[in-house]
N, C-alpha and C positions, 0 to 999 in steps of 0.2 A: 016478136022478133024485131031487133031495132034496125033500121031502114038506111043508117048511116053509115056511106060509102068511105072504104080507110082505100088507101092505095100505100105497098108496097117497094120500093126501091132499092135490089140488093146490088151490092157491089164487090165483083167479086174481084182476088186478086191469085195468079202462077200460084201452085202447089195447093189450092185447096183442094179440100174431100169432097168425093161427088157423097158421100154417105152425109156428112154436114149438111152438104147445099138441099140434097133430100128431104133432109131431116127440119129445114126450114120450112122448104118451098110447099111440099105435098101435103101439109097440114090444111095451107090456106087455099089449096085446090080442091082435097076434099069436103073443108068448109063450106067454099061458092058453091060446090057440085052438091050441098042437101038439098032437099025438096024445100023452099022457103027460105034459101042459105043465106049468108051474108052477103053484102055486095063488097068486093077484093079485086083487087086489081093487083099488078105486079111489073115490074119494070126487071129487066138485066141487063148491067152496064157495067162497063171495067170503068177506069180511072182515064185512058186515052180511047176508047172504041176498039183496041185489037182486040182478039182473041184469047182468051181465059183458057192453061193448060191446066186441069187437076194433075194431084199427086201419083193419079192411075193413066197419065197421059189423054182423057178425056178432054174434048177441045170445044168449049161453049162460044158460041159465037154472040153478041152483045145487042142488045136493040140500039144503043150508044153510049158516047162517052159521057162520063158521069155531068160532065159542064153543057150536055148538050139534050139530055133528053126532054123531052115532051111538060110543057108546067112546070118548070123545075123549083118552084116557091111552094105548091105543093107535096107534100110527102110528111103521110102519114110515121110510116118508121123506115128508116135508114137503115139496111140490115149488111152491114159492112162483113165478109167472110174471107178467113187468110189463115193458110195452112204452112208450110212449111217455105222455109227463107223470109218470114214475112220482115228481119232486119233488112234484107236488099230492099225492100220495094219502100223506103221511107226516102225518096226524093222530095224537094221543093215544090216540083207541082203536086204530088200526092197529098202532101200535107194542105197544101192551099186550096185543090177541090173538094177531100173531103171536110175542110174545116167551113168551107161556103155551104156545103151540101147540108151539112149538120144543124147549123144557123137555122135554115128551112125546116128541119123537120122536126116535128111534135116530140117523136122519139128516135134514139139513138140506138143500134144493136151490135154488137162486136162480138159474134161467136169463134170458135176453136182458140187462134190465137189472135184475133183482131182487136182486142183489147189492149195490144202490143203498139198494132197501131194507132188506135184514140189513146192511150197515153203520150205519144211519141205528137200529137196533134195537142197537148196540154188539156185535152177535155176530160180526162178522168182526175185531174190534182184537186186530192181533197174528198174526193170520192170512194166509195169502197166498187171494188170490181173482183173478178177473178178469172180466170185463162186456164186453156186444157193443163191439164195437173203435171204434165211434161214441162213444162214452162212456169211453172209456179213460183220455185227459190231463183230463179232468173231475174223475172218475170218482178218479186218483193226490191231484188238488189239493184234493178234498173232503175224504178220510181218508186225510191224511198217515201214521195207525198201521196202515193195511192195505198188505200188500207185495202190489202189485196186476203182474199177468204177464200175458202177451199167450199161453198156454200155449191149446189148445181148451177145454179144460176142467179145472180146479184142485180138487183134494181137499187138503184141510188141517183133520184132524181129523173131527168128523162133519159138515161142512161141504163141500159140494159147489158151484161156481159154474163159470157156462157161459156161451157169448154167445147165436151168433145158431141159427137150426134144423140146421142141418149139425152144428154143435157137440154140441148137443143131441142128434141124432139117436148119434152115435158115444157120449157119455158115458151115452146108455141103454143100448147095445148092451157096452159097459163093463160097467155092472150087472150083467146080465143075466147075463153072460157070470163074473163073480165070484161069486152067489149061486145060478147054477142049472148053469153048466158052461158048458165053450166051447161045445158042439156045439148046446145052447138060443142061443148068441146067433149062431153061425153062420148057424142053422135062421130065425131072427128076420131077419137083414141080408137072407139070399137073396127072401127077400117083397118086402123093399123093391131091390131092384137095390140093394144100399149095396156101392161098392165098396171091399174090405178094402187097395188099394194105400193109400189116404188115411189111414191108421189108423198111420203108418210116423213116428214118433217120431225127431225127430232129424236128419232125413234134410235137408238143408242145402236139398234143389231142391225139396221140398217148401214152399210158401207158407203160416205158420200159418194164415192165414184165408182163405177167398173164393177165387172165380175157378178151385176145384174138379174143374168138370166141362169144362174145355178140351182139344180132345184134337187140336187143328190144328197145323202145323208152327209150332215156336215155341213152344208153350205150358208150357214149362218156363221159358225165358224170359219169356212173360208171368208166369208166376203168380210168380218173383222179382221179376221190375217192381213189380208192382200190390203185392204187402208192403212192398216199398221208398217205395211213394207214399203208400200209407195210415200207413207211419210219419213222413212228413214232412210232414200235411195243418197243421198251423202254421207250420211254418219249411220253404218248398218248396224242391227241391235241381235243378240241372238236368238234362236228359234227359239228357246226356251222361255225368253221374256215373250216373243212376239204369240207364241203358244198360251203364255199365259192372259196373254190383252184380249186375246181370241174368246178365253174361261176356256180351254180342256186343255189336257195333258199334252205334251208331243207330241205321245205314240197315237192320241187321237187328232190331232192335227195332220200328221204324216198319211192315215189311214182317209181323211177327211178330204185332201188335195188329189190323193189316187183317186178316190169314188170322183169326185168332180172335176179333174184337171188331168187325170194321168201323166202327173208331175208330182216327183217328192216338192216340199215347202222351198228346203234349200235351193232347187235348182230354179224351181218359180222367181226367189226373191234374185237371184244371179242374173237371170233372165230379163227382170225388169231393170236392174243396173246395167244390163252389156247394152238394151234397147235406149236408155236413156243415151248412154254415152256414143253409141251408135246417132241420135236425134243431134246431139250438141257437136259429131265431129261433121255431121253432114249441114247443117245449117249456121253453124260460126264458125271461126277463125279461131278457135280455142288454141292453146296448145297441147298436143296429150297428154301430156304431165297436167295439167291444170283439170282436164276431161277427165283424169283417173281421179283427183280429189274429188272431185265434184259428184263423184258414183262411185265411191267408196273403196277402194282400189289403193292399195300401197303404197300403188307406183304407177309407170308407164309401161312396164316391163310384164308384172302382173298383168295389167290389163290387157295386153297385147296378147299374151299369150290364153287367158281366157275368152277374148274374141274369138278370134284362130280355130281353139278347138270350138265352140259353138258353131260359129257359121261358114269357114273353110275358107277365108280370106282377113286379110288385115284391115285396121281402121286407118292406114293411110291407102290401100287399095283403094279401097269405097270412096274415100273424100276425094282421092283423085279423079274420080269417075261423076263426079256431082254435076251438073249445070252451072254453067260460069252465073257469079251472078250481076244483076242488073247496074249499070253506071248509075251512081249515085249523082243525083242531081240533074240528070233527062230527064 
């Protein structure tokens, strides 16, 4: 078991996922925590020392601020975590502590959307990366110089990016598994039930993202569906095609999403366009006309009214109900 001590330094920022931050953190607790584990250590620290709200209003309180903690020339990996609004939070100082902080560390990590952020910091130019899959054709059209991949998780240099907690949870187990041995990241997965078939690089029936854990007849065909849909939320394709990328009929596709989803296909893919457009009216400045091109949508009109009936309020309801967001430039 190798002897050599990494230390940790996550930094989180408003609106991320406690299921992410989980999804980081509790890999390398359970690590430390084997009989003969590794030695890990962990730092939490926002960008100023406030208070860190998740997306679920959870309120992490910080050991300090990122310019202030403990050794700060050491650090193992920088594990940078930003879930939604992460456009508000690219102020002058943000950019300048995490680009000092980054300097310092061996490695760099930007999960869910924080790769938003080290773009916006010029440390991914030139680089491949990739970002939760909601942010993905955004995410290509912002930093034309990052070669952005729909991969679970991207290494390119000391630069590590990931999307959403499943991703997360594998590209820990990754680590682990590189700097302390397989049998630590084995010993790690079996805590978590993580099952090792998902880990399978390549594998065509495997779906890169989502829809994971289906284990009903069909669900090989689901989980190509559902990749097939999530790559076409702008320009939608018909069930028929998307039935075929899946290999069965329709009527076995339709039969395939009830046994797994208790959801027709059609209303799944509908589903994931209203959530997308939902994601882009609450964290940008879109116009709806632009948010209905964008998730495939006619119009503004159309859209409006398929909101409506799915969730019983409007998409200027909701965005007026958002959190102000942060001055740019404090």
């Amino acid at each position: 078991m190798p002897s050599t001590y990494h230390r940790f330094v996550f930094v989180l920022f408003d609106g991320f996922s406690n299921l992410v931050l989980a999804s980081a953190l509790e890999p390398l607790r359970a690590a430390a925590g084997l009989p003969n584990g590794p030695q890990i250590s962990w730092d939490i620290c926002t960008i100023d020392g406030s208070p860190a709200t998740s997306s679920s209003d959870l309120v992490i309180t910080p050991k300090a601020a990122l310019n202030a903690i403990p050794d700060p020339t050491h650090i193992d990996y920088l594990v940078v975590i930003s879930g939604y609004d992460m456009r508000h939070h690219l102020s002058s100082r943000t950019r300048a502590r995490l680009q000092n902080a980054a300097q310092h560390a061996r490695t760099v990590i930007g999960v869910d959307t924080a790769a938003w952020l080290l773009a916006s910091c010029n440390m991914l130019a030139g680089k491949s990366a990739t970002i939760h899959w909601q942010e993905l054709d955004q995410f290509r059209e912002q930093f034309p110089d990052v070669t952005v991949l729909t991969d679970r998780f991207v290494e390119d240099g000391k630069m590590i990016t990931s999307g959403g907690a499943a991703t997360v949870m594998e590209m820990m187990l990754h680590i682990l598994a590189r700097q302390y041995g397989p049998a630590v990241a084995f010993d790690v997965s079996n805590l978590f039930v993580y099952d090792a078939r998902h880990q399978r690089h390549g594998d065509p029936n495997i779906s890169a993202r989502g829809a994971d854990r289906l284990h009903g007849p069909g669900a090989d065909n689901v989980r190509r569906a559902v990749a097939e849909m999530i790559a076409h939320i702008e320009t939608p394709v018909a069930l028929k095609s998307i039935a075929t990328h899946a290999g069965c009929s329709l009527r076995s596709l339709d039969r395939a999403f009830q046994d797994n989803l208790q959801m027709a296909p059609g209303k799944y893919y509908q589903m994931l366009r209203l959530g997308r457009a939902r994601d882009l009216a609450r964290s940008t400045d879109m116009k709806l006309a632009d948010i209905a091109l964008q998730t495939g949508f006619k119009s503004h009109a159309a859209l409006s009214r398929a909101y409506a009936q799915a969730f019983g309020t409007t998409l200027r309801a909701m965005r007026s109900k958002r959190r102000p967001a942060a001055a740019i430039g404090t």
